[in-house]
PDB file of N, H, CA, C and O in Angstrom:
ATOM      1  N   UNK A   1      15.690 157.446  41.282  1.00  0.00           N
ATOM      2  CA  UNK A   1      15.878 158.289  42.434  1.00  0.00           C
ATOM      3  C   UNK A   1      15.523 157.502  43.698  1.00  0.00           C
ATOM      4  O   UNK A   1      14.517 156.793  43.688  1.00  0.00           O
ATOM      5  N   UNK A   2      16.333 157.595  44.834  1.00  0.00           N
ATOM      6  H   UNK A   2      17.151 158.171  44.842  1.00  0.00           H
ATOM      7  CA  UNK A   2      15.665 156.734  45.747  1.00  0.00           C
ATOM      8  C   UNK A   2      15.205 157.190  46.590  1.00  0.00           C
ATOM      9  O   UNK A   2      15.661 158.217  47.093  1.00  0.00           O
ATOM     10  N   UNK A   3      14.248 156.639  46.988  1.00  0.00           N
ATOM     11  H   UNK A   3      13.877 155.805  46.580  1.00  0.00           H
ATOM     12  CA  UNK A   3      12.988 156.613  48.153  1.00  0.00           C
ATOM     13  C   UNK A   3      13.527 157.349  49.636  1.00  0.00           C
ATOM     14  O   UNK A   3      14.590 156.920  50.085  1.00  0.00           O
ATOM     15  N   UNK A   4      12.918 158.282  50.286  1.00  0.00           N
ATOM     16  H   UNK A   4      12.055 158.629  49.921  1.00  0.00           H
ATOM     17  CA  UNK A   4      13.125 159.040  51.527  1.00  0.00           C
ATOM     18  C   UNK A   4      12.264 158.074  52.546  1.00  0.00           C
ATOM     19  O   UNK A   4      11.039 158.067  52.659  1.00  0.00           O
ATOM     20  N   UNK A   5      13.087 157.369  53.161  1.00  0.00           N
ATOM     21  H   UNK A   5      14.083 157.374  53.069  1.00  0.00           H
ATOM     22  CA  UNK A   5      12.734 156.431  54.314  1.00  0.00           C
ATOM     23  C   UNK A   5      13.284 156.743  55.619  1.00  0.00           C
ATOM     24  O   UNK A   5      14.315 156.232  56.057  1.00  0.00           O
ATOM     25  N   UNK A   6      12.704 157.435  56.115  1.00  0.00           N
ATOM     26  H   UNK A   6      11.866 157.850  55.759  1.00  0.00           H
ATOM     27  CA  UNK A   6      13.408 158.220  57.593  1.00  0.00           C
ATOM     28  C   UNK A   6      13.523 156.730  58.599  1.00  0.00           C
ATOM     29  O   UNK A   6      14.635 156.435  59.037  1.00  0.00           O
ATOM     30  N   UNK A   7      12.444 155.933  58.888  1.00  0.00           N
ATOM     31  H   UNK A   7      11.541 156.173  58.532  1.00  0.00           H
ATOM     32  CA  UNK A   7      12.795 154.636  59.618  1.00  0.00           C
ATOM     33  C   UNK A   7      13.855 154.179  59.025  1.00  0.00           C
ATOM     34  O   UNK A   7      14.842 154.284  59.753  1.00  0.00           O
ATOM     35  N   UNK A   8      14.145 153.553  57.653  1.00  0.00           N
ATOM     36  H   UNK A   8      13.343 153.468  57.061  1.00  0.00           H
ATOM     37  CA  UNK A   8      15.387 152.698  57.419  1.00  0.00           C
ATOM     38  C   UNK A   8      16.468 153.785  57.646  1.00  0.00           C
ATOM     39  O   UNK A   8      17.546 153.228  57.853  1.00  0.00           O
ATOM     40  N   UNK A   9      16.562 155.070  57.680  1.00  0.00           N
ATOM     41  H   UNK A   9      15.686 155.522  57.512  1.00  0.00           H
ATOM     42  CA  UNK A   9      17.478 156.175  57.809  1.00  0.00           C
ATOM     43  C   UNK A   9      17.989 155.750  59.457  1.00  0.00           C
ATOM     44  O   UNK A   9      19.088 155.555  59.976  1.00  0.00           O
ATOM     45  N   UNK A  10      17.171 155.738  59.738  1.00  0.00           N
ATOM     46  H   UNK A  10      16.278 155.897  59.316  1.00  0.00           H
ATOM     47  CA  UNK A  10      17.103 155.211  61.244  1.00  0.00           C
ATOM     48  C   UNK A  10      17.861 154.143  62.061  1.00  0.00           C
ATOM     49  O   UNK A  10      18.539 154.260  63.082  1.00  0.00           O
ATOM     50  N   UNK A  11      17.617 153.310  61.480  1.00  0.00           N
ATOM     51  H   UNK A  11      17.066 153.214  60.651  1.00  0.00           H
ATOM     52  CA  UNK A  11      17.914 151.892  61.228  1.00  0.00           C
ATOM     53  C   UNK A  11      19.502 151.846  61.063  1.00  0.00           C
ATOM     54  O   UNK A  11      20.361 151.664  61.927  1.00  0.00           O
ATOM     55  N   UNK A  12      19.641 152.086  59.578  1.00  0.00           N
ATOM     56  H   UNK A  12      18.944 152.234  58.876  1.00  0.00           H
ATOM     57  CA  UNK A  12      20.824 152.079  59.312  1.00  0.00           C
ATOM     58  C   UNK A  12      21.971 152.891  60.181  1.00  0.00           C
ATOM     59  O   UNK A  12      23.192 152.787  60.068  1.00  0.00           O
ATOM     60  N   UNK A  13      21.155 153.801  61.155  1.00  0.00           N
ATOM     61  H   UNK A  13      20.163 153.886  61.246  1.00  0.00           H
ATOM     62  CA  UNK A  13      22.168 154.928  61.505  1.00  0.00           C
ATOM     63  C   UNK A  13      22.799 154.042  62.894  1.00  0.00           C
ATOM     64  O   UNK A  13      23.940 153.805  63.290  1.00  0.00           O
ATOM     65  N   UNK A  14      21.450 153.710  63.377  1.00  0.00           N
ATOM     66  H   UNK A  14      20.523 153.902  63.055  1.00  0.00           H
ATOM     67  CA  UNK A  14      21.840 152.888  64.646  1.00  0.00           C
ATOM     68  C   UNK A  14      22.575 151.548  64.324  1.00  0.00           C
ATOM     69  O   UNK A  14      23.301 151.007  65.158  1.00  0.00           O
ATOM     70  N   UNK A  15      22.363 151.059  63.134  1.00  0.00           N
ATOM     71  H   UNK A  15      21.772 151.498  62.457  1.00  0.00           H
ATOM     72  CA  UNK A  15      23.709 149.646  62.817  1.00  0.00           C
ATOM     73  C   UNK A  15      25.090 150.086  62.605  1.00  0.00           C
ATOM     74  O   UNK A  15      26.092 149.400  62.802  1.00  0.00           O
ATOM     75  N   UNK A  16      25.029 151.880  61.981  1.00  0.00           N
ATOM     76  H   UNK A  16      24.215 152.438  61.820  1.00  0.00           H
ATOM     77  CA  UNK A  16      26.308 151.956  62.421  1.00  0.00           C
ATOM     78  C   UNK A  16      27.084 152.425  62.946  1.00  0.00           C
ATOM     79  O   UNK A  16      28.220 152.426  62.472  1.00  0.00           O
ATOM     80  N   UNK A  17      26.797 153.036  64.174  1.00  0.00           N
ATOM     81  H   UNK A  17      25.875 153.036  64.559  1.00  0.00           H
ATOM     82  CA  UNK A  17      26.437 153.586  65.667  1.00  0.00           C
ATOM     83  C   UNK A  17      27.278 152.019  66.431  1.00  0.00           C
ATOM     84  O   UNK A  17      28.403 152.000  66.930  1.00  0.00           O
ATOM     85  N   UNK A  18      26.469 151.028  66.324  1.00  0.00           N
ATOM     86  H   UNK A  18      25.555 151.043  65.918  1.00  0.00           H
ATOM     87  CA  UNK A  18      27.124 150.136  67.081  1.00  0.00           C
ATOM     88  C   UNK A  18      28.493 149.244  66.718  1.00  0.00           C
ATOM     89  O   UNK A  18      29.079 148.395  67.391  1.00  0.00           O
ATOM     90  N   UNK A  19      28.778 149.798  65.329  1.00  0.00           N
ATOM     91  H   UNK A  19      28.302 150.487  64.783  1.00  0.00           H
ATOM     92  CA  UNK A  19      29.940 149.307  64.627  1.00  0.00           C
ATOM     93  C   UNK A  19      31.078 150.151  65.601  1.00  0.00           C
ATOM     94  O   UNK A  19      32.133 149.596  65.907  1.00  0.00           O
ATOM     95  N   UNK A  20      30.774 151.491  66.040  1.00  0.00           N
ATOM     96  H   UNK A  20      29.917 151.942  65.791  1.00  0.00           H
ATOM     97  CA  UNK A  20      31.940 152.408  66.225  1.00  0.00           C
ATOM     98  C   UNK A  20      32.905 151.465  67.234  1.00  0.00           C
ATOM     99  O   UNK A  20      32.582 150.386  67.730  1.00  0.00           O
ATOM    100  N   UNK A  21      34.086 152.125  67.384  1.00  0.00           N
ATOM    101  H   UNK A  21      34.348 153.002  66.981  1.00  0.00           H
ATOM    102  CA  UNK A  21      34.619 151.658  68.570  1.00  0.00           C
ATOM    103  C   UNK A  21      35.048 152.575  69.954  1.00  0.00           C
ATOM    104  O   UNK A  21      36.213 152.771  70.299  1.00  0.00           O
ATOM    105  N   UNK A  22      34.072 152.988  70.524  1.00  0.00           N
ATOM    106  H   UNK A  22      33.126 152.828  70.244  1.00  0.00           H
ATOM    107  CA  UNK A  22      34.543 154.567  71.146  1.00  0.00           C
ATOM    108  C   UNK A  22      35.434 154.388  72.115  1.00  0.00           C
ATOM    109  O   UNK A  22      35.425 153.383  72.827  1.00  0.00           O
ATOM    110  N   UNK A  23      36.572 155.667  72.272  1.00  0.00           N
ATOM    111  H   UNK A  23      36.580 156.483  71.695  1.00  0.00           H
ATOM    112  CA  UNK A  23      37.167 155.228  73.712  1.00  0.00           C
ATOM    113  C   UNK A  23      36.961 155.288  74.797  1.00  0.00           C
ATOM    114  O   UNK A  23      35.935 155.888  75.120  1.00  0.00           O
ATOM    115  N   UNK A  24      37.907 154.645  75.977  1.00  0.00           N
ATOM    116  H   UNK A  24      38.740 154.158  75.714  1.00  0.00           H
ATOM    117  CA  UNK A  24      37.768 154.586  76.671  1.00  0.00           C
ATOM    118  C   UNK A  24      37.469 156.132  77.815  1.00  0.00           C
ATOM    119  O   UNK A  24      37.781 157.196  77.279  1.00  0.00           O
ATOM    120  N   UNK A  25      37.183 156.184  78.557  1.00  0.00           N
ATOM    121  H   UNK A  25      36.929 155.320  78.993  1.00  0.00           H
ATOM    122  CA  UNK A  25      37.133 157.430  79.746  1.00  0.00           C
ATOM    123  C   UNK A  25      38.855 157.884  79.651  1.00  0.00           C
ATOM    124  O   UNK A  25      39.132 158.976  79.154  1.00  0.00           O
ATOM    125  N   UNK A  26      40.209 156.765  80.276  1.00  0.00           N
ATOM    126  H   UNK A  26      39.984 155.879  80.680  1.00  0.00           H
ATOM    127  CA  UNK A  26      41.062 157.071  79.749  1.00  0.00           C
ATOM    128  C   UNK A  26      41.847 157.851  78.739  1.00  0.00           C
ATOM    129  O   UNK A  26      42.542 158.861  78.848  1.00  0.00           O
ATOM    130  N   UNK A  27      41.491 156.987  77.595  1.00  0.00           N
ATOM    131  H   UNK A  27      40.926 156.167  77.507  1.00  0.00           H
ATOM    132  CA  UNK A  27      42.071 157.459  76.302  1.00  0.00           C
ATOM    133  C   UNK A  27      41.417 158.730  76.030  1.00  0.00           C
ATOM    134  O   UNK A  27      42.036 159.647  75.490  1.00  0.00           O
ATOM    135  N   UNK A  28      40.622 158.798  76.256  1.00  0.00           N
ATOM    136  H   UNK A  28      40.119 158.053  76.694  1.00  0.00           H
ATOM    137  CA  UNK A  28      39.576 160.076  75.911  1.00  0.00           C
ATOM    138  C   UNK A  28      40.809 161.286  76.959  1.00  0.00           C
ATOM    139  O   UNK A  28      41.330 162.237  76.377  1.00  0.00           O
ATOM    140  N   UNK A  29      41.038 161.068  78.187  1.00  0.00           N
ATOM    141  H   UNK A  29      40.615 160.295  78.660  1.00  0.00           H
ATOM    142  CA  UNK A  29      41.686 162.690  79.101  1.00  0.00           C
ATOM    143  C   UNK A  29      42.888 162.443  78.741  1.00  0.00           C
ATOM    144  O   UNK A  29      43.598 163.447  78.683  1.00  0.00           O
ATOM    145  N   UNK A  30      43.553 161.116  78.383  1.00  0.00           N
ATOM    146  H   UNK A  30      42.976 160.300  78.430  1.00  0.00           H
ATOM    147  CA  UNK A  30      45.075 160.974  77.902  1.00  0.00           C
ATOM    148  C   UNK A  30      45.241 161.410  76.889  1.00  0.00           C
ATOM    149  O   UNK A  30      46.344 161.929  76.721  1.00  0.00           O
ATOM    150  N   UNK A  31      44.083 161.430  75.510  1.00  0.00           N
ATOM    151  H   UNK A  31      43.186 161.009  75.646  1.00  0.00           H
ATOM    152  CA  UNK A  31      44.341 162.478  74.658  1.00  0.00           C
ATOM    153  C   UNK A  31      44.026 163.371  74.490  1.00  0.00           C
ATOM    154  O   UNK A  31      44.452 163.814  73.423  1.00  0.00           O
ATOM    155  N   UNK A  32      43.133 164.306  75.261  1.00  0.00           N
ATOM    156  H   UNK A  32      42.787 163.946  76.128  1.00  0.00           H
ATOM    157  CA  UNK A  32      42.903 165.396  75.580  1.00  0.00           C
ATOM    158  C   UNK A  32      44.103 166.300  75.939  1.00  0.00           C
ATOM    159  O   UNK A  32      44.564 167.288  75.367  1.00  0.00           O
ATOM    160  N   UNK A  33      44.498 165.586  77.180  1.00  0.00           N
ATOM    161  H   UNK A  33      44.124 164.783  77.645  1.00  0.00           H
ATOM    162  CA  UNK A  33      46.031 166.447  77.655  1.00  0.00           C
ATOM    163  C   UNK A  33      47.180 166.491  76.456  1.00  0.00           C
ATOM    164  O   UNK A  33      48.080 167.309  76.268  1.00  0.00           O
ATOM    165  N   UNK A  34      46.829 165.369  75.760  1.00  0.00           N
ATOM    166  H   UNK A  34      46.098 164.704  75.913  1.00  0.00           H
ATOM    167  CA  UNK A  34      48.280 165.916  74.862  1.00  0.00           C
ATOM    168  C   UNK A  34      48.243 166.900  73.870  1.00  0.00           C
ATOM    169  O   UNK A  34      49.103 167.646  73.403  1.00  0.00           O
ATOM    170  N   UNK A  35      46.682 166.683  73.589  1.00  0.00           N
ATOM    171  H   UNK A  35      45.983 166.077  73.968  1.00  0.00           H
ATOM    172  CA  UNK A  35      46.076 168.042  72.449  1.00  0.00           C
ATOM    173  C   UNK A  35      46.579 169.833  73.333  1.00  0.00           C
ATOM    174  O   UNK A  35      46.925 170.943  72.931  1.00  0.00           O
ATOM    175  N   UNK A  36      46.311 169.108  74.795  1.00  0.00           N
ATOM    176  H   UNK A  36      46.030 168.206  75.122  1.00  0.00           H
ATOM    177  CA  UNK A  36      46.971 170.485  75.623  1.00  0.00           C
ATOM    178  C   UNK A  36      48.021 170.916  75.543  1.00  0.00           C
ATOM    179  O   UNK A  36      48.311 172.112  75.560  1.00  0.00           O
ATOM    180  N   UNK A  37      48.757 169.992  75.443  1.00  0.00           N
ATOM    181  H   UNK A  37      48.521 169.020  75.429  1.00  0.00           H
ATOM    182  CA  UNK A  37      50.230 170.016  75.994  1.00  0.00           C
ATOM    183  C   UNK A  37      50.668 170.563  74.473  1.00  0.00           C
ATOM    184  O   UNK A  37      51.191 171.662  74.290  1.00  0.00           O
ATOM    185  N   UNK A  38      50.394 169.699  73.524  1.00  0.00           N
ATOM    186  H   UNK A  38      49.970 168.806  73.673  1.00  0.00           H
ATOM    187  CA  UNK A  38      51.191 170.173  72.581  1.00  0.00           C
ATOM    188  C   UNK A  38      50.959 171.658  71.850  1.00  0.00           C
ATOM    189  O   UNK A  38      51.772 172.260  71.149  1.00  0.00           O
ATOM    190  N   UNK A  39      49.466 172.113  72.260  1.00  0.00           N
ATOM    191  H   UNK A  39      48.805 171.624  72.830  1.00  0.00           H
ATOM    192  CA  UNK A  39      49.360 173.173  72.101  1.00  0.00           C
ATOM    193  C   UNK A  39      49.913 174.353  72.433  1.00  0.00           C
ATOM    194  O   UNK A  39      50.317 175.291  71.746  1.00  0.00           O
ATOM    195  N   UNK A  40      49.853 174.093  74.008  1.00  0.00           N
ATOM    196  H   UNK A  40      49.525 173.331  74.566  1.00  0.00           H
ATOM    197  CA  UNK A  40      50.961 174.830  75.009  1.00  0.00           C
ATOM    198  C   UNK A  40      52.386 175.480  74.428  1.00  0.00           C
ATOM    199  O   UNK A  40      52.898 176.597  74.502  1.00  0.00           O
ATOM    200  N   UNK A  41      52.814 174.045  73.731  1.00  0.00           N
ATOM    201  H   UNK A  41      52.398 173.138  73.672  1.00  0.00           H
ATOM    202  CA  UNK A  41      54.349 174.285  73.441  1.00  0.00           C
ATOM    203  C   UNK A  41      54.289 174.673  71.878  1.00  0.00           C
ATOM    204  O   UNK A  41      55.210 175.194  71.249  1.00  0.00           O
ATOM    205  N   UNK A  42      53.035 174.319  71.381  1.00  0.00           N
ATOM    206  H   UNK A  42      52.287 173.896  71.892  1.00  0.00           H
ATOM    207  CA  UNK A  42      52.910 175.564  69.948  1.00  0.00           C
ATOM    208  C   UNK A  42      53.124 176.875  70.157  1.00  0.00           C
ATOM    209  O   UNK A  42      53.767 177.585  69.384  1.00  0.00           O
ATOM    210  N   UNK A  43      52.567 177.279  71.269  1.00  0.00           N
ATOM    211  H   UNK A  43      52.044 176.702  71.897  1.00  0.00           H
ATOM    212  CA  UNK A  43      52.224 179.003  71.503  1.00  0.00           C
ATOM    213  C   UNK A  43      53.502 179.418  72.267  1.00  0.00           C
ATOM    214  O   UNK A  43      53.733 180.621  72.386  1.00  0.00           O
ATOM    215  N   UNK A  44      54.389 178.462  72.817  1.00  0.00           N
ATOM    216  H   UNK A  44      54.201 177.484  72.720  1.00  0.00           H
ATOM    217  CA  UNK A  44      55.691 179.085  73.282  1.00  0.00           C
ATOM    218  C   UNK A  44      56.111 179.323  72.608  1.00  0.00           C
ATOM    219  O   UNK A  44      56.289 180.514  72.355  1.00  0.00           O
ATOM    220  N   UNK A  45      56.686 178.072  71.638  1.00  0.00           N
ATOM    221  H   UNK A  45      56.542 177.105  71.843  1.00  0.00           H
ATOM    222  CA  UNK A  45      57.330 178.270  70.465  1.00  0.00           C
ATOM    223  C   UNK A  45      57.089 179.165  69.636  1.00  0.00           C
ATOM    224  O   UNK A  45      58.029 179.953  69.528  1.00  0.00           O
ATOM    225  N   UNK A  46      55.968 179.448  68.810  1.00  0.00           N
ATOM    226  H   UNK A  46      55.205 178.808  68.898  1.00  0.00           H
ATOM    227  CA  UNK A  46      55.899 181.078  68.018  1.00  0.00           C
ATOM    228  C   UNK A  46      55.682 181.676  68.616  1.00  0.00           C
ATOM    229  O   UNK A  46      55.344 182.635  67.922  1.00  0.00           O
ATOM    230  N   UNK A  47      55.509 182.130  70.256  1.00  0.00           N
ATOM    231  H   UNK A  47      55.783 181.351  70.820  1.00  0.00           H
ATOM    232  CA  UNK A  47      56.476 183.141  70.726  1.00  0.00           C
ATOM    233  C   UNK A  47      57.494 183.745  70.510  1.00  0.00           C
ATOM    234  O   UNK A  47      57.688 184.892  70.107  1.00  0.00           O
ATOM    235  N   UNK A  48      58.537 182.486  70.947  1.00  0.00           N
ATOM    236  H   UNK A  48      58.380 181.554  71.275  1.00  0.00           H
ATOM    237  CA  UNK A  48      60.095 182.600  70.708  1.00  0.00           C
ATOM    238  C   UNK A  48      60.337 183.114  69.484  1.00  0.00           C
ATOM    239  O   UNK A  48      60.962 184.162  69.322  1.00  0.00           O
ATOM    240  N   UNK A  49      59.794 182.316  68.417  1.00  0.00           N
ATOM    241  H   UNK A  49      59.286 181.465  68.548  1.00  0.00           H
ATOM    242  CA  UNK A  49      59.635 182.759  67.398  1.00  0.00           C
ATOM    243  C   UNK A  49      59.288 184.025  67.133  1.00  0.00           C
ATOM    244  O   UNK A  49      59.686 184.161  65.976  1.00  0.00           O
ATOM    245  N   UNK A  50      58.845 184.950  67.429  1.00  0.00           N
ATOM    246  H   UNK A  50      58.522 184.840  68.369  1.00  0.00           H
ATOM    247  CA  UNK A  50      58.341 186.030  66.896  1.00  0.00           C
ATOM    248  C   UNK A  50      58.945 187.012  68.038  1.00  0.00           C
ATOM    249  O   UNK A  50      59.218 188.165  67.704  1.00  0.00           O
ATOM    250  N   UNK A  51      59.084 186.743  68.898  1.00  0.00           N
ATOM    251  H   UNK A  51      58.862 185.806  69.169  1.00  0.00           H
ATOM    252  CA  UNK A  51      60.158 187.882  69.841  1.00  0.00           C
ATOM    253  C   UNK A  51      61.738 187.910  69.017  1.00  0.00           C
ATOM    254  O   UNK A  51      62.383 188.954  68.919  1.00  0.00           O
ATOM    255  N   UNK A  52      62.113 186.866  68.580  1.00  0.00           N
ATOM    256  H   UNK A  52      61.589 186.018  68.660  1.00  0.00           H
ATOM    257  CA  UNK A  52      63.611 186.449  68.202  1.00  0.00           C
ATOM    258  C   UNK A  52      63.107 187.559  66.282  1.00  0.00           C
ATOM    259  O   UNK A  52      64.161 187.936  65.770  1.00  0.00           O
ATOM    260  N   UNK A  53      62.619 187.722  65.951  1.00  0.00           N
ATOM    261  H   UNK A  53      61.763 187.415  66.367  1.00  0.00           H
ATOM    262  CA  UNK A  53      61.841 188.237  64.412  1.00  0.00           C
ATOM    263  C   UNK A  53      61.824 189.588  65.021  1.00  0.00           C
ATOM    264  O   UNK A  53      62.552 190.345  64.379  1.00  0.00           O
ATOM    265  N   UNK A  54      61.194 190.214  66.130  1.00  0.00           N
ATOM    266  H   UNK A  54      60.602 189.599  66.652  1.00  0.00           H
ATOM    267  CA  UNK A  54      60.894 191.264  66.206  1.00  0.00           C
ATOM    268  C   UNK A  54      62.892 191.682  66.798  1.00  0.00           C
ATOM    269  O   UNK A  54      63.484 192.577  66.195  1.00  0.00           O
ATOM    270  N   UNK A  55      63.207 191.341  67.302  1.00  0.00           N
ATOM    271  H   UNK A  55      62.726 190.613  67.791  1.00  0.00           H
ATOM    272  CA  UNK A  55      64.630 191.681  68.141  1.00  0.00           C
ATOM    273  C   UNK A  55      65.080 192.069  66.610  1.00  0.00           C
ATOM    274  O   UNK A  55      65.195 193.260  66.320  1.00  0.00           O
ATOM    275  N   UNK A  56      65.358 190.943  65.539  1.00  0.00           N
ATOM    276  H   UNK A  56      65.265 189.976  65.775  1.00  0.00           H
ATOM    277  CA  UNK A  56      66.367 190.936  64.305  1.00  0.00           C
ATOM    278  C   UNK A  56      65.796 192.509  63.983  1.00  0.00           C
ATOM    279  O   UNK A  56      66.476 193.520  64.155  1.00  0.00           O
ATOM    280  N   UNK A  57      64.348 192.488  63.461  1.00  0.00           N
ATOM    281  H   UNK A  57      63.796 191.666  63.322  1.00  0.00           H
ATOM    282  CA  UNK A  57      63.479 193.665  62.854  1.00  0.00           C
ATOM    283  C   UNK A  57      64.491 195.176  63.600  1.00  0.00           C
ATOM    284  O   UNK A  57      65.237 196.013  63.093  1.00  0.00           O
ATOM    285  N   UNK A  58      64.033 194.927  64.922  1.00  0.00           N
ATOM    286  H   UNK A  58      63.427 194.247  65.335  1.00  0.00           H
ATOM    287  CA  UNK A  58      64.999 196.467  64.833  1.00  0.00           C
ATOM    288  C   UNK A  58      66.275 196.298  64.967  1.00  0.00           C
ATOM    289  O   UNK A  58      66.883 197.340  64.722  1.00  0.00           O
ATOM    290  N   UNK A  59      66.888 195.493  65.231  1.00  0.00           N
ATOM    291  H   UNK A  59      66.394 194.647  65.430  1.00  0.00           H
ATOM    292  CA  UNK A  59      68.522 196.115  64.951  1.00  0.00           C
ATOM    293  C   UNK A  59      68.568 196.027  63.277  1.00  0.00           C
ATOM    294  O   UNK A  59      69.367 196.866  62.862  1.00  0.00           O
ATOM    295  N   UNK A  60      68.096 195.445  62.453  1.00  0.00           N
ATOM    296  H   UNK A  60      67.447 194.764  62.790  1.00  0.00           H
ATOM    297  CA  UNK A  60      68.226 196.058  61.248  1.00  0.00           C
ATOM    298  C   UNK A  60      67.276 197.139  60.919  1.00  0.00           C
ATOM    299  O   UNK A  60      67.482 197.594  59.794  1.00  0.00           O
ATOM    300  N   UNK A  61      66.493 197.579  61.430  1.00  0.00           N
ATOM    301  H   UNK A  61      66.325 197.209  62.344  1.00  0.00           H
ATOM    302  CA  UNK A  61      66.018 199.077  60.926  1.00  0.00           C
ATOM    303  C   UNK A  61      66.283 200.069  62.002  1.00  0.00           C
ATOM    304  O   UNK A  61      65.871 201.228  61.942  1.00  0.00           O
ATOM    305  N   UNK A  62      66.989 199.582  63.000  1.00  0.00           N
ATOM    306  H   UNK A  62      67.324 198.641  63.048  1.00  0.00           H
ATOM    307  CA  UNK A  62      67.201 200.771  64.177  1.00  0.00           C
ATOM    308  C   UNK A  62      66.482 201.571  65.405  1.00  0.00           C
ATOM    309  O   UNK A  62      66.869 202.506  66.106  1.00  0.00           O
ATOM    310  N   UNK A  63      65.132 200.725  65.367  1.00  0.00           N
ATOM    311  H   UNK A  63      64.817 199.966  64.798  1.00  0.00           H
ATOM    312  CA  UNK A  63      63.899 200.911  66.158  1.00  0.00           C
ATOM    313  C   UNK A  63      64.183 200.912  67.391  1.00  0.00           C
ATOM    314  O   UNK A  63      64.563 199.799  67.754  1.00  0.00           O
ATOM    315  N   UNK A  64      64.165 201.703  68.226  1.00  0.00           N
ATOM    316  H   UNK A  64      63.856 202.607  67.931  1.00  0.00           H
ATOM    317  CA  UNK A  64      64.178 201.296  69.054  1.00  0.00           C
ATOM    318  C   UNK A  64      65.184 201.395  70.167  1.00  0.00           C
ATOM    319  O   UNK A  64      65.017 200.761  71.209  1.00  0.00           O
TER     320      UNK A  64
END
């Protein structure tokens, strides 16, 4: 069973902490916005989607 060493826990966390490669300030709002953007055009889209579903819905059951 191995040994609970909170310093080498430590240790090790910060060696690989400095391995990461984080991005830039850039890359970081350039992909932010696209996480926006494409979200944006998720929620239009099953919109459309679901207005165009509800339209079919009543002319085949007459709702309306």
């Amino acid at each position: 069973m191995a040994k609970l060493d909170p310093a080498q826990f430590v240790r090790e966390v910060r060696q690989e902490v400095s391995r990461v490669t984080w991005p830039s300030r850039k890359e970081t709002l350039v992909t932010t916005g696209l996480v926006l953007a494409m979200s944006a055009l998720a929620a239009v889209f099953f919109l459309v989607v679901d207005q165009l579903i509800q339209l079919a819905m009543r002319l085949v059951f007459g709702i309306g």
